[in-house]
DRENMITI-730046 format. One line per 8 residues: their letters; for each residue x negated, y negated, z negated of C-alpha. Coordinates in steps of 0.5 Angstrom, whole numbers, plus 500, padded with zeros to 3 digits. Example, Ala and Ser with C-alpha at 12.3 -4.5 7.8 and 13.67 -1.06 7.14 Angstrom:
! DRENMITI-730046
as> 475,509,484 | 473,502,486
This chain:
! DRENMITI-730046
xxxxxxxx> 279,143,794 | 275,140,800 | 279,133,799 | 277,133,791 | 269,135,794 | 269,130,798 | 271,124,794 | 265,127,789
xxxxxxxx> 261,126,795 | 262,120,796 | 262,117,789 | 256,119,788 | 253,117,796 | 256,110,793 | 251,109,788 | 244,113,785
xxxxxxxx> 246,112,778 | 252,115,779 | 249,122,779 | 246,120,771 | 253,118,770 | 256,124,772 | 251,129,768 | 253,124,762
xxxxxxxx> 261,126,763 | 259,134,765 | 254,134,758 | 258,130,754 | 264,135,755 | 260,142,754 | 259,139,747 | 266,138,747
xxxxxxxx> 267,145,750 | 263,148,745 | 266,145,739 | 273,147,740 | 270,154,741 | 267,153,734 | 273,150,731 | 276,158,733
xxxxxxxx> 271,162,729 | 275,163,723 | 280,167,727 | 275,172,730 | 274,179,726 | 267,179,727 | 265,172,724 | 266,173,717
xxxxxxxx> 261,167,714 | 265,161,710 | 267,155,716 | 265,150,710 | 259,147,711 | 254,148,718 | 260,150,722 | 265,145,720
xxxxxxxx> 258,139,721 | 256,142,727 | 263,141,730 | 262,134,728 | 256,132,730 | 258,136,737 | 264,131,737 | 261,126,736
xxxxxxxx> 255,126,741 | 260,129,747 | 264,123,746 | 258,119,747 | 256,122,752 | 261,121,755 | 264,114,754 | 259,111,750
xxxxxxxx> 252,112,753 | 250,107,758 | 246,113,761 | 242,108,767 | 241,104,762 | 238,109,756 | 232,111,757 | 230,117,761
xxxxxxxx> 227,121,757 | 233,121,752 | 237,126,757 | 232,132,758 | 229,130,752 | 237,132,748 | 237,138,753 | 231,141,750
xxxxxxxx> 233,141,743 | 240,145,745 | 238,152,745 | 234,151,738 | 241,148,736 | 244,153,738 | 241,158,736 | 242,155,728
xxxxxxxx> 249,154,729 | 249,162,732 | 245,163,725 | 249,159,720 | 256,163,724 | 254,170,723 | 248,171,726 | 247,177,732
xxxxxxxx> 255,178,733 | 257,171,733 | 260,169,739 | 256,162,738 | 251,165,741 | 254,164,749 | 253,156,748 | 246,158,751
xxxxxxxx> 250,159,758 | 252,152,757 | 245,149,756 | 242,153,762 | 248,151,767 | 247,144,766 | 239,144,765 | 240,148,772
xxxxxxxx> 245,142,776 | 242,136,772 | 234,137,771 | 229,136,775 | 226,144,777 | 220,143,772 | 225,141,766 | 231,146,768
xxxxxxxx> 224,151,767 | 222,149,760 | 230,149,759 | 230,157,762 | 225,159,757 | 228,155,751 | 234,159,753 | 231,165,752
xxxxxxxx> 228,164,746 | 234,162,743 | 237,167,745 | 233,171,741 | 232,167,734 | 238,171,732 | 234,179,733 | 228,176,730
xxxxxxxx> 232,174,724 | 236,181,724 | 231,186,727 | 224,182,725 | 219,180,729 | 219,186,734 | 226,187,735 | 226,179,737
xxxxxxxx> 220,180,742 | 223,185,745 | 230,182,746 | 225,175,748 | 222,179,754 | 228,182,756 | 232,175,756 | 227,172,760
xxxxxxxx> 227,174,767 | 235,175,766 | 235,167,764 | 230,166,770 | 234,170,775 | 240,165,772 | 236,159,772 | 233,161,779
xxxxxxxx> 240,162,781 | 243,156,779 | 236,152,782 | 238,155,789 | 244,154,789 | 243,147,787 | 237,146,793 | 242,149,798
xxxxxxxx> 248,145,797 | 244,139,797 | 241,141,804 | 248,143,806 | 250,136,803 | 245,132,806 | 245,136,813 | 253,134,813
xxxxxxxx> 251,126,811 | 246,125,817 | 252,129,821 | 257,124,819 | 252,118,820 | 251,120,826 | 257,121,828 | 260,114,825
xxxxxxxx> 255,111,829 | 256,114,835 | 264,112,833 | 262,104,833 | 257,103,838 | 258,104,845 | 254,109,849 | 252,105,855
xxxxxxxx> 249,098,852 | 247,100,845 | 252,096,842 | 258,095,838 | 264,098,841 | 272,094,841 | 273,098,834 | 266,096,830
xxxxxxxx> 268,089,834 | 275,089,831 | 272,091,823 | 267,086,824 | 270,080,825 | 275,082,820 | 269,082,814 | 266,076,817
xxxxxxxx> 273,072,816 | 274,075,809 | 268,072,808 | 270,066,810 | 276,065,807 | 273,066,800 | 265,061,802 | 269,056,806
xxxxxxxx> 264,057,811 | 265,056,819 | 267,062,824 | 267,063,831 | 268,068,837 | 266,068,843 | 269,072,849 | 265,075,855
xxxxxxxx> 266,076,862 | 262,077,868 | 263,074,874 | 266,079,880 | 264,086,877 | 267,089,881 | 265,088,888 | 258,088,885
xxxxxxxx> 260,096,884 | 264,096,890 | 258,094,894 | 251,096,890 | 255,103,886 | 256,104,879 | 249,106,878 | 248,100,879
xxxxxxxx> 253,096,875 | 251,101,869 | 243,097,870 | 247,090,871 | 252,090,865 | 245,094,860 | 240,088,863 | 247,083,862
xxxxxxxx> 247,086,854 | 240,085,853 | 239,078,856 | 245,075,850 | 243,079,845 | 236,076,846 | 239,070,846 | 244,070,840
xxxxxxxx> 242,071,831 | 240,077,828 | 247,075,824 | 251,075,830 | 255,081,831 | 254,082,840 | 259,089,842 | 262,091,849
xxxxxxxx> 270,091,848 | 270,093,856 | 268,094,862 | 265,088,864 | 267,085,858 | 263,083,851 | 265,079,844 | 261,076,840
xxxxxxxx> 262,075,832 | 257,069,830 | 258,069,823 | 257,061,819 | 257,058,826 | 262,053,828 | 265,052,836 | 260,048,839
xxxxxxxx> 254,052,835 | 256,058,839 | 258,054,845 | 251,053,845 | 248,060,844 | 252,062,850 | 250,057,854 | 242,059,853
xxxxxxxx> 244,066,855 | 248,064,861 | 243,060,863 | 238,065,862 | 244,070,865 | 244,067,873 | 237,066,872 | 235,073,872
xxxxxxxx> 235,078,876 | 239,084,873 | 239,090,877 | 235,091,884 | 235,083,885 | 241,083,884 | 244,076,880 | 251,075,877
xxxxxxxx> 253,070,872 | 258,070,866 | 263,067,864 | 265,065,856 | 271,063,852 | 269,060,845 | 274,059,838 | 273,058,831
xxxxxxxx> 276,058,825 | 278,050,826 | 283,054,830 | 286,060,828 | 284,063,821 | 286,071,822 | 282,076,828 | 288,076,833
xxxxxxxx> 289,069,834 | 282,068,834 | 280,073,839 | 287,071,843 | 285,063,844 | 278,065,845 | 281,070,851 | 284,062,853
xxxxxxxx> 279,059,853 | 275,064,858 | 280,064,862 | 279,057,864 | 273,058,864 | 275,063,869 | 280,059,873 | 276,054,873
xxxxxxxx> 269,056,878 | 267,061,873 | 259,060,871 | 261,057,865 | 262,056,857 | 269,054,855 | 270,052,848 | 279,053,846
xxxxxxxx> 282,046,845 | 289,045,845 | 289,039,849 | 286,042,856 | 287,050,855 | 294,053,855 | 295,059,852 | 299,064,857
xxxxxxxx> 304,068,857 | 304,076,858 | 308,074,865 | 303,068,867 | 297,073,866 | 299,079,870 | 300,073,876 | 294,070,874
xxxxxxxx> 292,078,875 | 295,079,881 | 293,071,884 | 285,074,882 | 286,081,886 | 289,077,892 | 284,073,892 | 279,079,891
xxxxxxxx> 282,082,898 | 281,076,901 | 274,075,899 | 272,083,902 | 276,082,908 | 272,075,909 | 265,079,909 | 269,085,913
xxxxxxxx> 270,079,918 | 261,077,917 | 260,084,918 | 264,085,925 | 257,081,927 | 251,082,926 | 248,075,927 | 254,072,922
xxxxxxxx> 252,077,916 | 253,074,910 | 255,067,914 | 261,066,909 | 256,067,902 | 251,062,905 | 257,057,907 | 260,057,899
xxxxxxxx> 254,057,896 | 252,051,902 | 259,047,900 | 258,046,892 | 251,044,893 | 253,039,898 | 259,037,892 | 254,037,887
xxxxxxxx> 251,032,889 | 257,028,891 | 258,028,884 | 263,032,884 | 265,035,878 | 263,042,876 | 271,044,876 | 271,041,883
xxxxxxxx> 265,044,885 | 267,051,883 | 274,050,887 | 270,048,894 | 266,054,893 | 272,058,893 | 274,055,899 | 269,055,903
xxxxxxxx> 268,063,901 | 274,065,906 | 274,059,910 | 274,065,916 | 278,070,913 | 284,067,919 | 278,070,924 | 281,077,922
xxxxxxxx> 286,076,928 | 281,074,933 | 279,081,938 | 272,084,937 | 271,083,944 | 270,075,943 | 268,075,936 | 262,080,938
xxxxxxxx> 260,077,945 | 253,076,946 | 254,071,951 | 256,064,950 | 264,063,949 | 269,061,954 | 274,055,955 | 279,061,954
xxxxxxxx> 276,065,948 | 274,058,945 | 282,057,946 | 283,064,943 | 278,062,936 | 281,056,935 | 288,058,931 | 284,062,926
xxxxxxxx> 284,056,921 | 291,056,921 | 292,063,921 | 287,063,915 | 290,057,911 | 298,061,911 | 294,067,908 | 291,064,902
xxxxxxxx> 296,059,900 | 299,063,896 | 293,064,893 | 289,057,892 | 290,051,891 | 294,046,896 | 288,041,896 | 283,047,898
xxxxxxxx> 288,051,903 | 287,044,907 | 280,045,906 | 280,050,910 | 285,049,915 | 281,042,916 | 274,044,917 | 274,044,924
xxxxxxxx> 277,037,925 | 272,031,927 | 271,024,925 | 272,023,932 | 278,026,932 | 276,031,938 | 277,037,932 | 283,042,931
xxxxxxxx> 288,044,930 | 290,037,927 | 287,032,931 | 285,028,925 | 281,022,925 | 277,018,920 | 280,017,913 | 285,021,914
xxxxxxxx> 279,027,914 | 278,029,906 | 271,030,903 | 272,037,901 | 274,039,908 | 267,035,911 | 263,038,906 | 266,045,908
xxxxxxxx> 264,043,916 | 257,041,916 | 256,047,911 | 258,051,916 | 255,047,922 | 249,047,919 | 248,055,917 | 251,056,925
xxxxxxxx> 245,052,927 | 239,055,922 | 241,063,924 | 239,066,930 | 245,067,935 | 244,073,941 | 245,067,946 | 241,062,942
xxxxxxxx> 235,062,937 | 235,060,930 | 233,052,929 | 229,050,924 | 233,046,917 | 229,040,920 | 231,040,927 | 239,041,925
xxxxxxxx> 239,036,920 | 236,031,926 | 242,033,930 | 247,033,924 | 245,025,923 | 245,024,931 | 253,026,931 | 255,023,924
xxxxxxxx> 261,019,925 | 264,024,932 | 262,031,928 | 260,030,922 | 262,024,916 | 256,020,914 | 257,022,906 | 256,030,908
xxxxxxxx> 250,029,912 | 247,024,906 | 248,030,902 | 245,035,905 | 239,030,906 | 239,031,899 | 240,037,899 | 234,040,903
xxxxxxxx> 229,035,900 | 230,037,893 | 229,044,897 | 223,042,899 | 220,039,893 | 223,046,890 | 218,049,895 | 213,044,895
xx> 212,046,886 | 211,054,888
C-alpha cells in the first residue's frame, strides 16, 4: 500500500500536469464504472422500464466519453474549462438516466456519489461546491417528478446539508493529506539534501561527488563535450590540528572550501570527499582549463589567512576525459597526479600525463603512507628539538622556508625546491641526541660540548634515510661542511661541496646570526649579509651568499612598496 502511495506521489511531484491526467483516468473510469452498473438494470426486480432506448444510449454515450477520458483526451492540452465544465453537467445526466431507468427506485440514482467524489478529489473547492449543490439538486429531480413540487423541495433541503457534510468531508480530507503530503516532501528534501551535502562546508559530499560526475560523463558521452576532475589535498592538515586543535581546522578546511569555491564556475560541482580532501567536477572543461582554475584558488589559498592567521596550501591533481572515460579511472588518475603533486614539494597543481605520473599500486601507497608518516614524526620531533630552546623556536621552519628561497633564486626547479625545503626542515633532527644540558646552556660552548654537538648531522642523516632522498640525506649530512674544508664531519673542500648542502648552510648561518642568543644579541640582516661576504670561500660558497643577496633585496623592495 505504502510502495503503490509512494509511487503515485512521485508520479505526480515528477510533473503538474500529471495531476490533470490523473483525474482524466479516475473520471474517465467512474463513467465506465457507471455503464457497466446500467448494462445490469434489466436483471434488478425494482427497474421494470424497457432497457431500449435511454438506458442502452446512455451506456453508450457513457463508454465512449469514459474511454475518452482516459485514452483519447490530451487533458493538459484541452481547455480548462472542459473538465469542471462536464463535472457540472453529471448530476443533470444523472438525474435523466435515474428518470429514463424508473424514476425514485432506480438504483441509477447512486451515480450522484460518483459525481461528488471526483468534484471533491480533482476541483477546485469553489467548483466542488457548485458540484455539492447540483448533486443535491439532482438528487432531488426524481421526488419532484414522483411527489411534486413539495415532495421535491423537501427532499433537496434534506440532501443538501447531507451532500455539503460529504463534500465538506471529502475537501477536508483532501486538504489534509495534501498538507501531510507536503510536510513529508519538505521532510524528505531536507533529509536528501542533508544526505548529499557535507555538514562542515556546505558542500556536496563523497556520494553527491560520485552521481555528479556520473551525470557529467553521461553527458559527455552523448555531446562529446570535454570532462575534468580535479582532487584536493591540503597540505600538513594534521599538524595544523595537531598544533592549533580542531577547532581550528574546522575554520581552516570551511575558509579553505569557500576560497575555491569563489574561484570555480557556478557549473562546476566543489565537494568534500574527506577529511582534508575535496573533489572538483568541472563539466565542459578540459585538463589545462581546470588546471588553470585550481591555480587561481591555489594561489589565492597560500595567500590568504585562513584561520587566526594561520596559512596552508593545497595540493591538486587534474584528469580529463582524454584519458579515462568512466568515473573510477577518472577520479584514480586524477588521484595520480595529486600525488605528484605531492611527491613532488606540495603547493602545487599536477595535471595526470602518463609520460611523467605513474599510477601506484595498493603496496606502493601504503609505502608511500608509511614514508610520509615517518616523515611527519621527524618533522614534529624537529620542532620538539626547536622547542628544547627558547631562543631557537621556530629556527627549523625559518631555515626551510630560507633554503627554497635561496634555491629559487639559483634557478632551481620548483620540484627541487621543494625537495630542499624538506630537507632543511629536519636538518637538526640528529640534535635529538645532544643533552639538554649543552643544548640549553646560556653561556657560549666549549671546545668539548662543541665536540659533543658535532655528531648530530650524522646521526640526523642515518635517521632520515630511509625516508629522503639520497641527494637530500647528503644535504643534510653535509651542511656543516666548509668551502675551507675546516667543517664536519667529512671535511669537504671546495667542489666536492654540493649546491643544496651550501645553500642549506648559509640558510642556516644567516637565521643563527639575525635571532637573538642568551649570550649574544640579535644582529641585523645587513650586518649578517656583511659578514656572510666577508667569509665566502672559508664558510660560505660564492653562489649561497649571492642568492641571499637577492634575497634580502627583493625583501627590501617588498618593503620599500608597503
Amino acid at each position: 500500500m505504502d510502495f503503490g502511495v509512494d509511487r503515485l506521489a512521485a508520479y505526480l511531484r515528477k510533473d503538474p500536469d500529471n495531476r490533470l491526467r490523473l483525474a482524466g483516468t479516475v473520471g474517465g473510469s467512474f463513467w465506465l464504472v457507471a455503464a457497466a452498473a446500467t448494462i445490469t438494470l434489466p436483471l434488478l426486480p425494482q427497474v421494470d422500464v424497457p432497457f431500449w432506448p435511454w438506458p442502452v444510449l446512455w451506456v453508450i454515450g457513457a463508454v465512449l466519453w469514459g474511454l475518452s477520458a482516459m485514452f483519447v483526451l490530451d487533458w493538459p492540452r484541452v481547455p480548462r474549462w472542459v473538465m469542471p465544465g462536464s463535472t457540472l453537467v453529471a448530476p443533470a445526466v444523472v438525474a435523466l438516466l435515474t428518470q429514463a431507468s424508473g424514476g425514485i427506485g432506480s438504483p441509477t440514482r447512486l451515480y450522484v456519489f460518483l459525481v461528488l467524489v471526483f468534484a471533491a478529489c480533482f476541483l477546485t473547492v469553489g467548483q466542488a461546491t457548485v458540484v455539492v449543490a447540483l448533486c443535491a439538486i439532482g438528487w432531488a429531480v426524481p421526488v419532484f417528478a414522483h411527489e411534486g413540487a413539495a415532495g421535491g423541495l423537501a427532499e433537496a433541503a434534506i440532501a443538501l446539508p447531507i451532500f455539503s457534510i460529504i463534500g465538506g468531508l471529502l475537501l477536508g480530507g483532501r486538504s489534509l493529506l495534501g498538507a501531510m503530503h507536503d510536510g513529508a516532501q519538505r521532510d524528505a528534501d531536507r533529509h536528501a539534501a542533508d544526505a548529499a551535502t557535507d555538514p562542515l562546508t556546505g558542500l556536496a559530499n563523497h556520494r553527491s561527488f560520485q552521481e555528479h560526475l556520473r551525470t557529467e560523463l553521461s553527458r559527455s558521452r552523448r555531446h562529446g563535450v570535454p570532462v575534468a576532475v580535479a582532487l584536493v589535498d591540503v597540505d600538513h592538515f594534521k599538524a595544523v590540528n595537531d598544533t592549533c586543535g580542531h577547532a581550528v581546522g574546522d575554520q581552516v578546511l570551511s575558509a579553505v572550501a569557500a576560497l575555491l569555491r569563489d574561484e570555480l564556475r557556478v557549473e562546476d560541482v566543489l565537494a568534500r570527499i574527506g577529511g582534508d580532501e575535496f573533489a572538483v567536477v568541472l563539466p565542459a572543461s578540459d585538463a589545462d582549463a581546470a588546471a588553470a582554475a585550481l591555480e587561481r584558488a591555489r594561489r589565492a589559498i597560500a595567500l590568504a589567512p585562513v584561520a587566526e592567521g594561520a596559512r596552508v596550501s593545497i595540493s591538486v591533481g587534474v584528469c580529463d576525459t582524454v584519458h579515462a572515460d568512466d568515473a573510477e579511472a577518472l577520479a584514480r588518475l586524477a588521484d595520480g597526479a595529486l600525488y605528484w603533486s605531492k611527491e613532488n614539494g606540495r603547493n602545487r597543481v599536477s595535471i595526470y600525463d602518463p609520460g611523467t605520473v605513474q599510477e601506484l599500486s595498493a603496496g606502493e601507497r601504503i609505502d608511500a603512507l608509511q614514508r610520509a608518516q615517518a616523515l611527519s614524526g621527524l618533522r614534529a620531533m624537529a620542532r620538539a628539538i626547536d622547542a628544547r630552546d627558547l631562543s631557537t623556536r621556530e629556527h627549523s621552519e625559518r631555515v626551510a622556508e630560507l633554503s627554497a628561497r635561496l634555491a629559487e633564486a639559483r634557478g632551481w626547479s620548483p620540484e627541487r625546491v621543494a625537495l630542499l625545503h624538506d630537507a632543511a626542515l629536519l636538518h637538526d633532527v640528529g640534535k635529538l641526541a645532544i643533552p639538554d644540558a649543552v643544548l640549553q646552556k646560556r653561556t657560549r660552548l666549549s671546545t668539548a660540548e662543541h665536540e659533543a654537538i658535532k655528531p648530530h648531522a650524522e646521526l640526523g642523516a642515518r635517521m632520515v634515510e630511509d625516508m629522503l632522498g639520497a641527494e637530500q640525506v647528503d644535504w643534510i649530512l653535509s651542511h656543516h661542511e666548509r668551502p675551507n674544508g675546516l667543517g664536519y664531519p667529512r671535511g669537504l673542500r671546495g667542489e666536492e661541496l654540493s649546491e643544496g648542502a651550501a645553500l642549506l648552510a648559509a640558510a642556516d648561518a644567516f637565521d643563527v646570526m639575525v635571532s637573538a642568543r642568551p649570550y649574544s644579541p640579535s644582529r641585523t640582516a645587513a650586518d649578517a649579509l656583511a659578514e656572510c661576504r666577508a667569509l665566502v670561500g672559508q664558510q660560505f660558497s660564492a653562489a649561497a651568499v649571492a642568492a641571499l643577496e637577492v634575497v634580502l633585496d627583493l625583501d627590501a623592495a617588498e618593503r620599500r612598496a608597503a
